[in-house]
C-alpha positions as CSV (number, residue, x, y, z in Angstrom):
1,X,0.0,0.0,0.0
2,X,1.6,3.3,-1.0
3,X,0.3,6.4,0.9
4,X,-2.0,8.7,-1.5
5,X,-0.2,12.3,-2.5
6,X,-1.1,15.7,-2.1
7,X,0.3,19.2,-3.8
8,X,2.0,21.3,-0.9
9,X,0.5,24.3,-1.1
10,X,1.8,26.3,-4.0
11,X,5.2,24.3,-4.0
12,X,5.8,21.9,-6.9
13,X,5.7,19.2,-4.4
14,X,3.4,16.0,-4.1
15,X,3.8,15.0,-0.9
16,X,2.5,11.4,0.6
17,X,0.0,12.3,2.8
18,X,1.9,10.2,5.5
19,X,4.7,11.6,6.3
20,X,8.0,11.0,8.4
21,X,9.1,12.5,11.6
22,X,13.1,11.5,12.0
23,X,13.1,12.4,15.8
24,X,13.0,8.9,16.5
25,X,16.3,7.7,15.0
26,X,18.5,10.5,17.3
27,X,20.2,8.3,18.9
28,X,21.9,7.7,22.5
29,X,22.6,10.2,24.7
30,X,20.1,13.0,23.9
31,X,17.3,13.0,25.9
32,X,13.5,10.3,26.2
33,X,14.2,6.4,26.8
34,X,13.6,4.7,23.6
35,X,16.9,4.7,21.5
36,X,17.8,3.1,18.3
37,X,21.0,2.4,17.2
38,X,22.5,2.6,13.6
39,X,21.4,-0.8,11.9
40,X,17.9,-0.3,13.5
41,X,17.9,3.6,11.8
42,X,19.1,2.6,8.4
43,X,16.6,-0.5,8.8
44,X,13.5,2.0,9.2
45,X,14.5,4.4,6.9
46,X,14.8,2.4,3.8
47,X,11.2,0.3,5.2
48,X,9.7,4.3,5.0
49,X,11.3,4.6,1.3
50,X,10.2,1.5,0.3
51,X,7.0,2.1,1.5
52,X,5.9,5.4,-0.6
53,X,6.4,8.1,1.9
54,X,8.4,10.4,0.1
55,X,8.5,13.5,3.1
56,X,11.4,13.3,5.5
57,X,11.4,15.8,8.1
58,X,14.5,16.4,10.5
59,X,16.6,19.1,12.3
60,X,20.2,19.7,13.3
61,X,19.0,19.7,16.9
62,X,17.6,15.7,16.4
63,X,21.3,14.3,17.9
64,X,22.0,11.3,14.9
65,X,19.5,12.1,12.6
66,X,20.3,14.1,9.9
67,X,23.8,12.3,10.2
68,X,21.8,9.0,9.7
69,X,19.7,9.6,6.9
70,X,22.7,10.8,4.7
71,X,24.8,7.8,5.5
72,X,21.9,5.5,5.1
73,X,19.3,6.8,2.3
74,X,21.1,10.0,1.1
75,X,21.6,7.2,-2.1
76,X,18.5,7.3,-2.6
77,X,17.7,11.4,-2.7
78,X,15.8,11.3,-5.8
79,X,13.1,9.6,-3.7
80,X,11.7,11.9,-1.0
81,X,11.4,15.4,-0.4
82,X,13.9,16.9,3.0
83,X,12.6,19.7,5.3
84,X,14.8,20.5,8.1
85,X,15.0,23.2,10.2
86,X,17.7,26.2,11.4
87,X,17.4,28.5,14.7
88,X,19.1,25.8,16.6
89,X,22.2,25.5,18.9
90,X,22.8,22.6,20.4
91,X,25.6,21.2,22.7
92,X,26.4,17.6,23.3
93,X,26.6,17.1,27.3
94,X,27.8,13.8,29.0
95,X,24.5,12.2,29.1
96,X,21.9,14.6,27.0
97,X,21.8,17.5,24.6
98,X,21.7,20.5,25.8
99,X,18.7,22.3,23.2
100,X,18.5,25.9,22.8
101,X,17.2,28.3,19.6
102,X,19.4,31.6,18.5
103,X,18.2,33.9,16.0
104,X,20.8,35.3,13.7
105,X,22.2,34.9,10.4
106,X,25.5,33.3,11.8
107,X,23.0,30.3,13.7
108,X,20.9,30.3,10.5
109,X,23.6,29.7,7.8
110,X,26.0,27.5,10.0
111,X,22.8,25.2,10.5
112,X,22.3,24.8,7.0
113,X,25.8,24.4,6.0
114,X,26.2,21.5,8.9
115,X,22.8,20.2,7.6
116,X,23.6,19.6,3.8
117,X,27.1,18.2,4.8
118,X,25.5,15.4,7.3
119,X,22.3,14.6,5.1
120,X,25.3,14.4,1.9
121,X,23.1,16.6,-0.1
122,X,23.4,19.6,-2.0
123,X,20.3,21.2,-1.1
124,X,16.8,20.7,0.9
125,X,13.6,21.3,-0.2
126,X,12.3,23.0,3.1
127,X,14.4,25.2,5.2
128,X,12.3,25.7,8.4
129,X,12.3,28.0,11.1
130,X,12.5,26.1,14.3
131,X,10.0,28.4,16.4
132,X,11.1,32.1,16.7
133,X,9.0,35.2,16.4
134,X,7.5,37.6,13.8
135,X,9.9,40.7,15.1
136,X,12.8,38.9,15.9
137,X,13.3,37.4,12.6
138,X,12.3,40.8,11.1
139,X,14.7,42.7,13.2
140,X,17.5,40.7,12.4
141,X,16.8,40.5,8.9
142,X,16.8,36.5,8.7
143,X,13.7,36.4,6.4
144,X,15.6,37.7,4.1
145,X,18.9,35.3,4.8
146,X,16.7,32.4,4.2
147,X,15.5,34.3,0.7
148,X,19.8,35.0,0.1
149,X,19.9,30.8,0.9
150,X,16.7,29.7,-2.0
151,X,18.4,32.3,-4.7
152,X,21.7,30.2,-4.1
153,X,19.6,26.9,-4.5
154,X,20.8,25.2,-1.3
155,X,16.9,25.6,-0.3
156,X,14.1,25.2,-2.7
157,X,11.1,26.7,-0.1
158,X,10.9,28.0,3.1
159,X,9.1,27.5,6.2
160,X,8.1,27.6,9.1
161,X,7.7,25.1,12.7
162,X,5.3,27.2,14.7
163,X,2.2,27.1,16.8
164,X,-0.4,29.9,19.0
165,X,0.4,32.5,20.2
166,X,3.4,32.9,17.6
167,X,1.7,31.3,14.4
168,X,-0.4,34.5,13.5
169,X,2.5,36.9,13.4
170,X,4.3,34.5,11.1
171,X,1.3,34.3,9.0
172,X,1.1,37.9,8.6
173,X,4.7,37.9,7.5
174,X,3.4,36.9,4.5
175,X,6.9,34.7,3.3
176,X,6.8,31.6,3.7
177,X,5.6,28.2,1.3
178,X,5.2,25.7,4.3
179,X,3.6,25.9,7.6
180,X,4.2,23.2,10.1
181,X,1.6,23.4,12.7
182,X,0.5,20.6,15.7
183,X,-3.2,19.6,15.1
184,X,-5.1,16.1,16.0
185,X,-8.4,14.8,17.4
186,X,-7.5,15.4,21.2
187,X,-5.4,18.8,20.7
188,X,-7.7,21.0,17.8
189,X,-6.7,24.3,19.0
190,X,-5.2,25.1,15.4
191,X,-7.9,24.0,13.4
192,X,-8.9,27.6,12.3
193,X,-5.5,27.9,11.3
194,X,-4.7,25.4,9.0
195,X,-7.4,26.2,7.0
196,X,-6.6,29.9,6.8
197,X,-3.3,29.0,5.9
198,X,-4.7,26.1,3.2
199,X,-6.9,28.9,1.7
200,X,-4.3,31.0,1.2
201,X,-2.2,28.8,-0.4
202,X,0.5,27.7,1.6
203,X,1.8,24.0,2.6
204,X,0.5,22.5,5.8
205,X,2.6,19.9,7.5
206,X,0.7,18.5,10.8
207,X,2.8,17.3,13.7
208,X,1.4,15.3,16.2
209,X,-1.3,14.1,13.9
210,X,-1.6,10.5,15.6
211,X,-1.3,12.1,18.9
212,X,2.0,10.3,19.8
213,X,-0.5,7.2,19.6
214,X,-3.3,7.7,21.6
215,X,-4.0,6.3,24.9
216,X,-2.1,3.2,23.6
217,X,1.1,5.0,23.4
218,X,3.9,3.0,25.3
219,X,4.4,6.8,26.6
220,X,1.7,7.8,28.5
221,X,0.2,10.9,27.8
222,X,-2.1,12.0,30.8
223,X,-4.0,14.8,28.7
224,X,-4.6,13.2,25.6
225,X,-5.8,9.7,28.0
226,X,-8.2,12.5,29.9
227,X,-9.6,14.3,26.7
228,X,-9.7,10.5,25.2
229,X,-11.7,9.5,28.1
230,X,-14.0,12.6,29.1
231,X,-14.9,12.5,25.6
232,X,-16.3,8.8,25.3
233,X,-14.3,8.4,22.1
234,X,-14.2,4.3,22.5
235,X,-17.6,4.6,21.4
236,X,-16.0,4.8,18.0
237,X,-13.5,2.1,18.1
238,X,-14.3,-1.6,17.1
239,X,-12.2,-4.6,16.1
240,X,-11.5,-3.3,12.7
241,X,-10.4,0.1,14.0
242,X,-7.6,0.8,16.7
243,X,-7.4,4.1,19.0
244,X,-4.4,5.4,16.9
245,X,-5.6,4.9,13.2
246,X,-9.1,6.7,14.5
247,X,-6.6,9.7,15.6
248,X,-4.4,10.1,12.2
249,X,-7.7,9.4,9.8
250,X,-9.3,12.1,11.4
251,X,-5.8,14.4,11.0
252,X,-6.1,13.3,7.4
253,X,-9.4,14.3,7.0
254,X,-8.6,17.8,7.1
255,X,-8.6,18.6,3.2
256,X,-6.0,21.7,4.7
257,X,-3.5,19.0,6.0
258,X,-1.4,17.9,3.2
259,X,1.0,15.3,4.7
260,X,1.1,14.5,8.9
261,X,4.6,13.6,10.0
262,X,4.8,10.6,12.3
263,X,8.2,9.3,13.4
264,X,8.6,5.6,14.5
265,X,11.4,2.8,14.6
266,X,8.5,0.1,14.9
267,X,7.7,-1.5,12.2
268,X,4.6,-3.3,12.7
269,X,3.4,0.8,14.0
270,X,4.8,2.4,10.2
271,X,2.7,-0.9,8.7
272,X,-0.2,0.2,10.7
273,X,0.1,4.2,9.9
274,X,0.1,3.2,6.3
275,X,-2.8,1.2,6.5
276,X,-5.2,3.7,8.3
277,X,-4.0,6.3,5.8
278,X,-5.1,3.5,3.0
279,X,-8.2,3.7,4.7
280,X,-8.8,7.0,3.6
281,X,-10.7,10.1,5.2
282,X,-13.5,9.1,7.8
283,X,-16.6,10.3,6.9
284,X,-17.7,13.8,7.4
285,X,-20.8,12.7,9.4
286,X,-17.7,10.7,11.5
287,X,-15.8,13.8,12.0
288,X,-18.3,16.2,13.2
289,X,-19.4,13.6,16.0
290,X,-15.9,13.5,17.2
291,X,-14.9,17.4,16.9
292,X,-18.1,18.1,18.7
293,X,-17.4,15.5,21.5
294,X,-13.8,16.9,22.0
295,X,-15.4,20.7,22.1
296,X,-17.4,19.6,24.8
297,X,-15.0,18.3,26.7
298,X,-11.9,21.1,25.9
299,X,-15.0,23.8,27.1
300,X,-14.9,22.7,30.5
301,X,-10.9,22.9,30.7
């Protein structure tokens, strides 16, 4: 089953609708409890290749990540799309990295330049802002660094990684292709959003789409279980349909979402992702019973 494609906004990209989040293959000694090593990295990333999903998504600040998907896929660049992001300085401790986000040119440029050489890639396709605000990046004139970095084709778009009460400024900027925005079934805050950004054009990435899971999640989540549960939503599930795959249809029924990023190193769980997506949309009748069940419940919070 090959995950269905959608344009990206305005870019000449058609982006599976499943996408894939590379946090997950960071490696030891940066911070959460599940690690993967090298074989297990290069054996997920060529299972997400060979499975149709053609959008990558990674960062500087992801410890191994970008460094693993040039040594492991970067053969095979012709076959999915790279966004990554820049704002980001990092420092490898003893036991963790130490994250942190800068907002200059010299941060901005060094990030990419470090990028391209890890992933073994002459350029990415999305260049993303790793948070910041609307003035800050005006102020010090990085808007137009990342506009110096797409003339010299080492970027082919640009974008952002955002969310309330930053993602309107950056929407008023008016500059950038992609938008990647956290959205699902438990956490619809930025509903309104992504469809103001899809009708005017731009990309939407979701992240978070399968809400890390669900309430099946090997991590618990305590809010997403109390929304999950407050809002009856087992009513829904049956032996044909699992907690998670209601979560990322539901993402994907948002015409405005164009691809959700999901990052595992399980395969039976990217098997599964796949699947619901092949399932399609849920049907509108589906959806409003569920956003209205969630309102309900967020209304009282």
């Amino acid at each position: 089953m090959i995950p269905p494609l959608a344009q990206l906004g305005k870019t000449d990209m058609l982006v599976s609708r499943l996408g894939y989040g590379s946090m997950g293959i960071r490696g030891p000694r940066t911070w959460g409890v599940r690690v993967v090593d090298d074989a297990g990295a290069d054996q997920i990333l060529n299972a997400v290749l060979d499975s149709g999903i053609n959008l990558i998504d990674t960062s500087p600040d992801y410890g191994a990540s970008e460094d693993r998907i040039g040594r492991f896929i970067s053969h095979r660049r012709d076959e999915y799309y790279l966004a990554t992001k820049c704002g980001c300085v990092y420092t490898q401790q003893e036991d963790h990295l130490q994250l942190d986000h800068v907002w200059n040119r010299q941060v901005i440029t060094k990030n990419l330049e470090t990028s391209l050489r890890r992933l073994r890639c002459e350029f990415v396709d999305i260049l993303q802002f790793h948070g910041g605000d609307a003035e800050t990046l005006k102020r010090e004139g990085l808007i137009e660094c990342l506009r110096d970095l797409k003339r010299s084709g080492k970027v082919r778009f640009i974008g952002v990684s955002t969310s309330l009460p930053k993602l309107p400024g950056m929407f008023d900027l008016g500059v950038f292709d992609t938008y990647q925005i956290p959205y699902s079934l438990v956490a619809p805050e930025h509903a309104s959003w992504i469809q103001k950004i899809g009708q005017a054009g731009a990309g939407v990435i979701v992240r978070g789409g399968i809400a890390q899971g669900g309430p099946d999640a090997v991590i618990a989540r305590p809010a997403v279980n109390d929304v999950w549960q407050k809002a009856n939503l087992d009513q829904w599930i049956d032996g044909s349909t699992s907690r998670a795959e209601l979560i990322l249809r539901y993402t994907l029924s948002n015409s405005d979402c164009h691809s959700t990023i999901v990052g595992t190193c399980d395969h039976r769980h990217l098997a599964e992702n796949i699947a619901a997506v092949a399932k399609g949309p849920l049907p509108p009748e589906l959806c409003n019973e569920l956003r209205q069940s969630v309102a309900a419940v967020l209304a009282t919070q």
